[in-house]
Structure formats: structure tokens, C-alpha cells
C-alpha positions in Angstrom: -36.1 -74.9 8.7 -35.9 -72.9 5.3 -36.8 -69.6 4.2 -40.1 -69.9 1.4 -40.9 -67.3 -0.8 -44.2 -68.3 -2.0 -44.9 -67.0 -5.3 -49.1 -67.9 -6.5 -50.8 -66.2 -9.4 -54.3 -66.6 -10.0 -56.6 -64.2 -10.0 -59.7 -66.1 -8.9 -59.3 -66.7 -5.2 -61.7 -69.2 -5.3 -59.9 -71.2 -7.7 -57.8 -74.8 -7.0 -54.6 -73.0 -7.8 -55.7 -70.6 -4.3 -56.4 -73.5 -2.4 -53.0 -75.1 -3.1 -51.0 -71.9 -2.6 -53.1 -72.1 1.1 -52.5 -75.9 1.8 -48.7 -75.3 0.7 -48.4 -72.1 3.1 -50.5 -74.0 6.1 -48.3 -77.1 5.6 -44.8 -75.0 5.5 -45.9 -72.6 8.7 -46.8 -76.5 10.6 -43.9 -77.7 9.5 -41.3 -74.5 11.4 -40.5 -72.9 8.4 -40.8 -68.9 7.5 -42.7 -68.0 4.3 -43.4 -65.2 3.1 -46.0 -64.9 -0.1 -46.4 -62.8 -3.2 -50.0 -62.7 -5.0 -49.3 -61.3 -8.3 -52.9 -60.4 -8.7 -53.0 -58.4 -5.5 -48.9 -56.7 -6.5 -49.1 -53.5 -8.5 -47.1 -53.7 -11.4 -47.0 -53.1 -15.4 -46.3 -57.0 -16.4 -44.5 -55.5 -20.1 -41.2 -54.4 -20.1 -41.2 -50.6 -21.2 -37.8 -48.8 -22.3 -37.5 -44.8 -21.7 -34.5 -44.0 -23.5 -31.1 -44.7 -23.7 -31.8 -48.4 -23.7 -33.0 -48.1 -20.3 -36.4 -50.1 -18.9 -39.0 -48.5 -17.0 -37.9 -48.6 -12.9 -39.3 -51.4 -10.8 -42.5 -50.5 -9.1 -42.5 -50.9 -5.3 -43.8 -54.4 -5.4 -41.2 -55.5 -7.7 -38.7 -54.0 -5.6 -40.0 -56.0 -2.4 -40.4 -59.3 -4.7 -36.7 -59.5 -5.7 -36.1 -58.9 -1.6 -38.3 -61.8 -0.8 -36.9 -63.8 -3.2 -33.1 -62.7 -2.5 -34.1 -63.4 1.6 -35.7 -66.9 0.5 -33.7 -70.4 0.3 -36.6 -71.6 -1.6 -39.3 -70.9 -4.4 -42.8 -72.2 -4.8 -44.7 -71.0 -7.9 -48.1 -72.0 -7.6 -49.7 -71.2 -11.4 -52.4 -72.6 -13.8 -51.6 -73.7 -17.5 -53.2 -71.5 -19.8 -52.8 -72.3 -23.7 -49.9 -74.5 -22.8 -48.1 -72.0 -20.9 -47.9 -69.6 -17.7 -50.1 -67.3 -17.4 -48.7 -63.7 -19.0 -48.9 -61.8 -15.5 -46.9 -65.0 -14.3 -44.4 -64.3 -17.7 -44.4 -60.1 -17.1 -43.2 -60.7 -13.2 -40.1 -62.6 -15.0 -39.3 -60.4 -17.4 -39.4 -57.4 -15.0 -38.0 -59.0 -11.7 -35.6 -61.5 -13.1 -33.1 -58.8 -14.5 -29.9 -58.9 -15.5 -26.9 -57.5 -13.0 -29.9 -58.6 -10.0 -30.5 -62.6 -11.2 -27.4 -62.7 -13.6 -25.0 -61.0 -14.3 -22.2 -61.8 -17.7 -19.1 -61.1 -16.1 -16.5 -62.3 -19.1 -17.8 -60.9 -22.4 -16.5 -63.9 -24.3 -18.5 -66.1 -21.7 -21.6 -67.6 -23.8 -23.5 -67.9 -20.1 -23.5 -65.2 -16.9 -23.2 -66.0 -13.4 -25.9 -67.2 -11.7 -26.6 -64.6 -9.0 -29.5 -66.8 -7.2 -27.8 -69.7 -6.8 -28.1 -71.7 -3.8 -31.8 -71.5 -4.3 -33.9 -74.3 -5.2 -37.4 -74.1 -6.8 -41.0 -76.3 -6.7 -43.6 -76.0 -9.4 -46.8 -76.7 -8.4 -49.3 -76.1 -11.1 -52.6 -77.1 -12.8 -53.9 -78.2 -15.9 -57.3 -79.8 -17.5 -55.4 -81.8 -19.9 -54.1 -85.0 -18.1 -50.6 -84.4 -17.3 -48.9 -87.2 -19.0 -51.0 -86.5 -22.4 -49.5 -82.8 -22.2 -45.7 -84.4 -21.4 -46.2 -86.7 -24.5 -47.7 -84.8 -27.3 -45.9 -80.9 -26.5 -43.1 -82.2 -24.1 -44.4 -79.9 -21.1 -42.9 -76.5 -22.3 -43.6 -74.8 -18.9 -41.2 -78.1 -17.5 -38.2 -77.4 -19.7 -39.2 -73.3 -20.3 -38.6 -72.3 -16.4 -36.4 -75.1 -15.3 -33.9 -74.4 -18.3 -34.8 -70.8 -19.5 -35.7 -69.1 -16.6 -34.8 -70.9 -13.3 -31.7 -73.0 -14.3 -30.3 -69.6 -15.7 -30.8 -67.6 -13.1 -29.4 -70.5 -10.6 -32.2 -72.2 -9.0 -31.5 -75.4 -8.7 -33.0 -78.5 -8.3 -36.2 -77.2 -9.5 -38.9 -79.8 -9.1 -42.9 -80.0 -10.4 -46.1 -81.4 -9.3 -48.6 -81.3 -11.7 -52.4 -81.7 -11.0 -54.5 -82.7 -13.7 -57.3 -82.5 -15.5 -58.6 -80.0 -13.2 -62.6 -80.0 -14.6 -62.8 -83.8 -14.5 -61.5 -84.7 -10.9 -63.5 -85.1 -8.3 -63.4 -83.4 -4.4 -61.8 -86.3 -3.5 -59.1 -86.5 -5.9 -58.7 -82.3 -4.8 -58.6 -83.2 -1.2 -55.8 -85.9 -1.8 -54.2 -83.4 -4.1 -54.2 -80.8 -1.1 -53.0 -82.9 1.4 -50.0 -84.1 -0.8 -49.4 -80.6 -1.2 -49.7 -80.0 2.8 -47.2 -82.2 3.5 -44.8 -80.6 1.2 -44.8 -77.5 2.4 -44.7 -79.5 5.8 -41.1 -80.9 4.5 -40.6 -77.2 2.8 -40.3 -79.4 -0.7 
């Protein structure tokens, strides 16, 4: 059984992205496994990184300060996100730019060393997100930059590994059975804690 930290940011809870973070979290709980979830809409929190002087950003607001003890508890992260204008959304960027800081995610130990140390290593990752271009016409004509941005930039250098992606899409032009069967695939992997 594994430890899930559940990361979903939309802020309509009505939306296909909320009903995936749900089947996901209903699937992992059925299957044995502990989750615990972040909603970034619901977490208070300035999403830009502020300095106050002395090269020093502004301090981590109490619900960034549980986040990075989710996710150092957790064995495994599930972002559960929409693409907007090819990318995540920016509350989605702003929780990575103020949780995923150096010395608590990485850390450059050897100044000659071109990359750190990987402080959340032995963690591995799942995107699950949405889009209402098809998936494959995104992956051909801009190469998926969410794909290689958090798997490379983000995850990968902080130590998640593997990082895996579903991708649902086009959103506007499926039908509720294509979102059911969506859902259930998405039950079952939280069921396996994928």
C-alpha cells in the first residue's frame, strides 16, 4: 500500500478535472492505500515568489508549509490539472515555484556540480490532466511541453521518478460515455496507486 499525496487544481468543482481528482482518490482509498489531498484553490497562498531583502523570498504561508509535509510523507504524487494555453495552470506554476525550493527539493551540494541532489527522490509521480485539443495533435504540433516541462524541469529535478501521464482529450467534444470510461480508467489507478 503507498502513501498518495494527491495534488488537484481547478477551481471549478464541477469541472472533469474534479471529478477525476474524486474517482482517483475513491479508487486509491478502495484499493488500501492512504491519501492525503491538496486543493490549491481551497490552500491560501500568494502563487508569485516575492523577495524582502537580502535576497531572501517571502516565508511559506501555513498551507505551503503543510504541502511540502504531505508531499515529504507521500511515496507518490498525483497532479490532477487542466491545460490552459498549452500549459499548467499559473496557481498550478506559483505552488512550484514556492514549495519546490531549493535546500527543501534540492539542494547543490558541490559548487562545481552543474546539477543538485535530488532531495525527493524515491518518489514517483502520475499526471493526469485535460485538454480540448486531441492529445496526440498537441504531442505532434508543440511536443506536449507540460510532458517534457514537469517530467524534466520540474519533477526529474527535484527526483521524482518515473513520472507518468494520462491525458484526456478533447474535453468539449467527448461524450458522458467516453467521461465515464475516462473515470473508471482513472478509478482503477488510483485502485493500483498508479
Amino acid at each position: 500500500m503507498k502513501k498518495i499525496c494527491l495534488i488537484y487544481c481547478h477551481p471549478n468543482p464541477d469541472s472533469l478535472n474534479a471529478a477525476i481528482a474524486d474517482a482517483y482518490e475513491r479508487g486509491a482509498i478502495a484499493g488500501g492505500h492512504s491519501v492525503r489531498r491538496l486543493n490549491l484553490y481551497e490552500m491560501e497562498f500568494d502563487p508569485s515568489v516575492v523577495f524582502t531583502g537580502a535576497g531572501k523570498q517571502q516565508p511559506l504561508e501555513p498551507d505551503l508549509a503543510a504541502a511540502q509535509k504531505t508531499i515529504a510523507w507521500a511515496e507518490h504524487v498525483v497532479f490532477v490539472f487542466p491545460t490552459w494555453w498549452g500549459g499548467v495552470p499559473a496557481r498550478l506554476k506559483g505552488f512550484f515555484d514556492r514549495t519546490f525550493l531549493e535546500e527543501w527539493a534540492y539542494r547543490y551540494e558541490d559548487p562545481k556540480s552543474l546539477l543538485p541532489k535530488k532531495l525527493l527522490a524515491g518518489r514517483s509521480a502520475h499526471l493526469l490532466y485535460t485538454m480540448n485539443t486531441p492529445p496526440l495533435l498537441f504531442q505532434l504540433v508543440i511536443g506536449d511541453p507540460i510532458w517534457r516541462s514537469l517530467k524534466l524541469g520540474t519533477l526529474g529535478f527535484v527526483g521524482l521518478a518515473p513520472v507518468r501521464r494520462t491525458v484526456f482529450g478533447p474535453v468539449k467534444k467527448s461524450t458522458d460515455a467516453q467521461r465515464q470510461r475516462w473515470l473508471a480508467a482513472v478509478e482503477a489507478g488510483g485502485r493500483r496507486g498508479k
